[in-house]
N, C-alpha and C positions, 0 to 999 in steps of 0.2 A: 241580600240578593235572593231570589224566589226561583226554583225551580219549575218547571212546568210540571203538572200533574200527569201521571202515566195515564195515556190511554184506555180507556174502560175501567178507570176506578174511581168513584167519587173519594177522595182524599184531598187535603188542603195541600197545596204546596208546602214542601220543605223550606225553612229558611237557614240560612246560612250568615254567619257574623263574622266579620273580618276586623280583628282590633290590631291593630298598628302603635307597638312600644319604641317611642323614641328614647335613645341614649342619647346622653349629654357629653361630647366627647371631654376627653378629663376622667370624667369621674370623681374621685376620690384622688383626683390633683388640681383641686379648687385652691383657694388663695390664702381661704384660713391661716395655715400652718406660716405662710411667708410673714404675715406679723406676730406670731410667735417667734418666729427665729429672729426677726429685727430684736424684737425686745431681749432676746437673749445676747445677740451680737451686742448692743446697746449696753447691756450691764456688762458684759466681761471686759467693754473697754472701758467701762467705770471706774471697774474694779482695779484692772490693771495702771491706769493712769493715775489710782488711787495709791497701788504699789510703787511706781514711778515717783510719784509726790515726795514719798515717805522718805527712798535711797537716794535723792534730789534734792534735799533741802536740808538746811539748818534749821537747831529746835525753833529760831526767833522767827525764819520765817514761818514753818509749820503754825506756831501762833499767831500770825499776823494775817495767814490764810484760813486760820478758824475765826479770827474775829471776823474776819471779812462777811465770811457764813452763819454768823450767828443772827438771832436773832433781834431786831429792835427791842426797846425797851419801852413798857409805856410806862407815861408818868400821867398819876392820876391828879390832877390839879383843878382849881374850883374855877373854871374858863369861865362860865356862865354864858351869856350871848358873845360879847366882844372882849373877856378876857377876867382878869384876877385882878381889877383894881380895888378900889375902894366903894368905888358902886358897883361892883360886880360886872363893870363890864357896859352898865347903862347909864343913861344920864338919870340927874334928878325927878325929870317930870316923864321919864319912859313909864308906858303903861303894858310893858309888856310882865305876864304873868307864866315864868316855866318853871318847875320846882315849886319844893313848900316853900322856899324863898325866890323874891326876885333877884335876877340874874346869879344866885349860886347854885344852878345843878351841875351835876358832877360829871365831865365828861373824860374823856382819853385821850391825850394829846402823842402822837407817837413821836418818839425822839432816837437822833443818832445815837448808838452806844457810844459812851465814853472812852478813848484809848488813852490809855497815860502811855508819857515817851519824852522825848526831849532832842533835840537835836546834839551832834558830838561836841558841841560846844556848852552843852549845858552847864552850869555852875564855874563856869569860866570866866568871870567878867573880871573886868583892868582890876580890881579894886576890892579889898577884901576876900581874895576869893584865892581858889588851890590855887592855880595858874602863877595869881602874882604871887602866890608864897614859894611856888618850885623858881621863878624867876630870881625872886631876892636870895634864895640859897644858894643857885648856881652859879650868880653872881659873885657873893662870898667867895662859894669855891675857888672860883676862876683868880679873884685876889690871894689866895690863901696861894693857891700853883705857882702865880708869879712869884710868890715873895720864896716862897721853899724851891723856886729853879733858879733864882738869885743867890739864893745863898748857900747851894750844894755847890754850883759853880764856884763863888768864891771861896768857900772852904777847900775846893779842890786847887786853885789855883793857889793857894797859903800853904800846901802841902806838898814839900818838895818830892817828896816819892810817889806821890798820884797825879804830879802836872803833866808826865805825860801819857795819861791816862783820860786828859779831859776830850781825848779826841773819839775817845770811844762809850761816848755816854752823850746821848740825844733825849731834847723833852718837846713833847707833840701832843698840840694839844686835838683833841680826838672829841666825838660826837657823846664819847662814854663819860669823858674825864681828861686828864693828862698823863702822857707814857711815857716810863721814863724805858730808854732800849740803852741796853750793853750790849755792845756790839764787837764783835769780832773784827780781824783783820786780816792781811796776810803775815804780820809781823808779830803778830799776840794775840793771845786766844785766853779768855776768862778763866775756862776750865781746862783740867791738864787733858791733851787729845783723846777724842773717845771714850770719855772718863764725865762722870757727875762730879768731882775733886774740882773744889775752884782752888785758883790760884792764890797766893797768900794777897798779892797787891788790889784782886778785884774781891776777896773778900773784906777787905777793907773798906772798899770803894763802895760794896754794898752798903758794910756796916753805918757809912756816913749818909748813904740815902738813909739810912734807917732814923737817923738822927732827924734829919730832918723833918721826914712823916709822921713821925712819934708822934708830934704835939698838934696833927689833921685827928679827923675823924672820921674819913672819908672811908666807905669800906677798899678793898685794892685784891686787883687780878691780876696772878703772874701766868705767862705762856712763855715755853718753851720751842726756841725753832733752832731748826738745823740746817747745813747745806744737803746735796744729793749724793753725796760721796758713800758709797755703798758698804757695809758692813763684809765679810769673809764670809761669816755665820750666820745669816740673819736669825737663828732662831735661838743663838744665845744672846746677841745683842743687837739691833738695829734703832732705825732714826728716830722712830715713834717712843721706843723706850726711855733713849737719848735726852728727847725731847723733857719728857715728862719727869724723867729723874733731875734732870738740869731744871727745871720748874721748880720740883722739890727743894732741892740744894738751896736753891735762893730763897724760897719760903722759913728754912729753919735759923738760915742765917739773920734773917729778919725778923724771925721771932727771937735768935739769940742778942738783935739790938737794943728790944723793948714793945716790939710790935706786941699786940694783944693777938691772940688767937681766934677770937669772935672775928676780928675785921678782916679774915682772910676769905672774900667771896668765891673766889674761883682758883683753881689751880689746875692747869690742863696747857700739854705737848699735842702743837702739829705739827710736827715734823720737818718734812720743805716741803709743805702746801702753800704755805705762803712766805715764798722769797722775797728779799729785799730788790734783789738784783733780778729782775725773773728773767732778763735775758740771758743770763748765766747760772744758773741753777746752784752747783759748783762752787760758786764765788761764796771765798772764810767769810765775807761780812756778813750770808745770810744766814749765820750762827750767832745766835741774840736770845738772851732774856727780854721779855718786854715786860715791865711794874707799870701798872696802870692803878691810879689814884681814880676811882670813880664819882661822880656827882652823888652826893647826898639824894635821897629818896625827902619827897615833898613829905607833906603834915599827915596826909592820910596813903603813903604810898606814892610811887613813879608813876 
């Protein structure tokens, strides 16, 4: 814009310039910075779902999620145009020329990785296999129980001072093996009360189970249970102890029959956790040895 010239002076007009700065409202809160923070949001729930994974899973599947991720494998094979045959792929009168040979240039064929695995059935078939060998042994076993609960019974019942004792010895055959239970009653009790002291007639009564299993192979588990009948002391003597000393007692008695000490797999008192009577907790009969004849372990292991 041009001023007017003062009166009586030759002078050019003034000019004057008017520049006009627009701002960009924002500024320096443009958008840039929002995809930097996605990509940071982005990786930390990587990371963390990547930690997630880790306290989430078993080692098998951990590997089963890395092969997943891994990468193809190439296999470098002589394809040539239509493949690895014997003409490489062409017929005999093809005039096609790729490679210093026809039809064998060398290409990349990409392939799934290999997973080896097997389903839980693997190596399990009818016939020659672990399966049928734990099958024919358990079998055996299973003949071997009958014929030794046959004839602990009739030894028992030939035995005037243990025939009436055959009311307190039970055989059940179980998912482990077969159990043989001494069982208590209200009329007579194996060991003297509150005492690991067996009685002379049920160590006896052992001694002839012992007879019997001598000539198995079977490894064998003694447990000790009790009723709920509460100790005065418990901290000089209670059920758990009970338990487990009365386990013992029967173990040594059955090593003093001829048992071997190798076959002795397990030896362990629960107390009255597991009642016979469980509507009665209390109730003498749920004061019991249980000798359990276990299944032989198959050719490579159970």
């Amino acid at each position: 814009m041009a001023k007017a010239a003062p009166h009586g002076k030759n002078e050019p007009p003034k000019v004057v310039v008017v520049k006009k700065i627009t701002v960009v409202a924002g500024g320096h809160h443009g958008g840039a910075w929002k995809v930097a923070y996605a990509d940071f949001v982005t990786a930390m729930m990587a990371f963390f779902l990547l930690l997630w994974l880790l306290g989430a899973t078993t080692e098998k599947q951990r590997k089963g999620i890395a092969d997943y991720f891994a990468p193809t494998l190439l296999d470098n094979r002589s394809l040539g145009i239509g493949g690895n045959g014997p003409s490489g792929g062409e017929s005999l009168v093809s005039e096609n020329k790729i490679g210093p040979q026809p039809g064998q240039a060398m290409q990349q064929a990409i392939m799934v990785k290999p997973v080896a695995g097997g389903g839980s059935m693997k190596g399990y078939g009818d016939k020659g296999s672990l399966r049928s060998t734990l099958r024919e042994v358990q079998a055996e076993d299973r003949k071997n129980f009958a014929k030794l609960k046959a004839e602990v019974i009739r030894k028992i019942a030939e035995t005037k001072a243990l025939a009436k004792l055959g009311k307190h010895i039970r055989f059940t055959m179980t998912p482990d093996g077969m159990r043989i239970d001494l069982i208590d009653d209200a009329d007579y009790s194996m060991f003297a009360l509150g005492t690991t002291a067996l009685e002379r007639d049920a160590s006896k009564l052992i001694g002839m189970v012992a007879e019997g299993i001598r000539g198995t192979a079977n490894p064998i588990m003694i447990r000790g249970h009790t009723d709920s009948v509460p100790f005065g002391d418990p901290r000089a003597m209670n059920n758990w102890m009970l338990a487990s000393g009365r386990a013992e007692a029967t173990r040594r008695r059955l090593a003093l029959g001829g048992i071997p000490e190798a076959r002795f797999n397990r030896i362990e008192g629960v107390a009255d956790r597991e009642p016979m009577i469980a509507n009665d907790p209390m109730d003498p009969r749920n004061r019991r040895v249980a000798v359990t004849l276990l299944y032989r372990p198959g050719t490579f292991g159970q």
